[in-house]
C-alpha positions in Angstrom: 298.8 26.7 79.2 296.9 23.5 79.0 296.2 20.9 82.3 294.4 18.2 81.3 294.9 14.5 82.5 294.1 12.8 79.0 296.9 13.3 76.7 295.0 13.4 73.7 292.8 16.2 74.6 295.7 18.4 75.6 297.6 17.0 72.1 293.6 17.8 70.8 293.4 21.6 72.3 296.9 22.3 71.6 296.5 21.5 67.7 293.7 23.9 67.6 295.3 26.7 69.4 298.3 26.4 67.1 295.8 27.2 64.4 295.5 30.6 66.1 298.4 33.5 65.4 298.3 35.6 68.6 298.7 32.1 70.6 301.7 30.3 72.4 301.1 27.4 74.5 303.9 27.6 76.9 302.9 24.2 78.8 300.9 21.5 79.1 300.5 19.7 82.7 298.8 16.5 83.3 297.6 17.3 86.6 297.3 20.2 89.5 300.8 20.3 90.8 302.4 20.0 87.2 299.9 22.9 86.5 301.1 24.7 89.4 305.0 24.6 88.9 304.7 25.2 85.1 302.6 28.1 86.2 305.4 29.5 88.5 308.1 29.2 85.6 306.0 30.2 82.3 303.4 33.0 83.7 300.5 32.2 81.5 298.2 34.6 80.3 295.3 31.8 79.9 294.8 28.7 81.6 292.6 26.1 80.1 292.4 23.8 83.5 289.9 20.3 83.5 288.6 20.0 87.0 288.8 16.1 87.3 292.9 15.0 87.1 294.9 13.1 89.3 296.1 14.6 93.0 295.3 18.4 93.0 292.5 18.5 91.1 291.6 21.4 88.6 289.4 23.3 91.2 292.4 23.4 94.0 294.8 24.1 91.5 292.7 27.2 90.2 292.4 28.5 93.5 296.0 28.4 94.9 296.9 29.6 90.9 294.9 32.6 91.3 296.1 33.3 95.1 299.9 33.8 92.9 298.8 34.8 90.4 295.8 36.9 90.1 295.7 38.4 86.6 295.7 34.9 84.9 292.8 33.9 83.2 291.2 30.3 84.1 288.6 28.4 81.6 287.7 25.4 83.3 287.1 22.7 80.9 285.4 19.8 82.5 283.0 16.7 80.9 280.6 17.3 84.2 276.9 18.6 83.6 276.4 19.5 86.8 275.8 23.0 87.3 277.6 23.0 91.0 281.2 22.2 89.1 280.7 25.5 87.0 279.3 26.9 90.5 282.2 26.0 92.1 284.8 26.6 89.5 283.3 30.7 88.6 283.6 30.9 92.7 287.0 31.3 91.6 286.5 33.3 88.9 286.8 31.5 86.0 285.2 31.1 82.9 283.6 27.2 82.3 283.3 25.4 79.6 282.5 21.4 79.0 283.3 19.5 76.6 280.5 19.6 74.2 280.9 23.2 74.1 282.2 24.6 70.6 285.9 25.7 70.1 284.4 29.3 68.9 283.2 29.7 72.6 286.5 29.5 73.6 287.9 31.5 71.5 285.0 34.3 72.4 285.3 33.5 76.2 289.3 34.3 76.5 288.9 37.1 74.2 291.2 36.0 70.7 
């Protein structure tokens, strides 16, 4: 599942994942709550989550997701340098990744 706020990057990210057999994108949400509700109906395996989107941001969303759902897998994808969002987000157990980062460290961190 994809939550991402910019359209293209989610259209970006789910292009790439396509490319990859053992991999069904079962959502895409544009912010927290969307995130959250699609969450509830799809049960996602992975969640690739951006921490800065509109209303319940990516680092409240990861926490009440993983409260539900504990088993899911979070990789917070974020443009931020700042070492206290990955801080923050791995305080929830997740996985970070910015946006720089390469596609193959993705596909390492989630385990494809």
């Amino acid at each position: 599942m994809l939550a991402d706020d910019h359209t293209l990057v989610r259209a970006g990210l789910h292009k790439l994942l396509d490319a990859i057999p053992s991999v069904e994108v079962v959502g895409e949400a544009g912010d927290g709550q969307t995130l959250l509700d699609l969450a509830a109906q799809h049960h996602p395996d992975v969640v690739l989550m951006d921490i800065a989107m509109p209303g319940l941001n990516g680092l409240e969303a990861t926490a009440r997701l993983l409260q539900d759902s504990p088993a899911v897998r979070v990789m917070i994808l974020s443009m931020h340098q700042s070492e206290e969002y990955v801080r923050r987000a791995r305080g929830h157990r997740p996985g970070a990744l910015r946006h720089q980062d390469g596609f193959g460290i993705f596909v390492r961190e989630i385990g494809l």
